[in-house]
N, C-alpha and C positions, 0 to 999 in steps of 0.2 A: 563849647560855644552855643550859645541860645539862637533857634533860629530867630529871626527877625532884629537880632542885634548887628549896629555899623558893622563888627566885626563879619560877621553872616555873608552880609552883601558885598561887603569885601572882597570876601573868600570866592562868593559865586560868579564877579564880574570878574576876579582875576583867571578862574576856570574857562571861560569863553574869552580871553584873551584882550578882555581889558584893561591893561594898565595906567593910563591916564587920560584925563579927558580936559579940554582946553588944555592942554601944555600943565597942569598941576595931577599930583598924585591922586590917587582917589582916597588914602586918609588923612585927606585935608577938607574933604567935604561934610555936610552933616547927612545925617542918616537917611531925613525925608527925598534928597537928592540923589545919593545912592540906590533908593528903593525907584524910583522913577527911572533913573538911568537901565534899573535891571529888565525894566518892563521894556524898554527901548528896545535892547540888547537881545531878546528872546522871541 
């Protein structure tokens, strides 16, 4: 997996124990979303 791909941020919000955000999975979102969500999260 490359870092910086959907996949990536995936992987890393699901490590800190993010699994969904607003009531939807998080690979439903697109990846500039994910990357901000990771910043939140950290």
């Amino acid at each position: 997996m490359h870092i910086g791909s959907k996949g990536w941020y995936v992987e890393k919000l699901k490590e800190k124990g993010v699994r969904r955000y607003e009531e939807r999975k998080l690979e439903s979102y697109k990846k500039h979303i994910l990357a901000n969500l990771l910043e939140k999260y950290e």
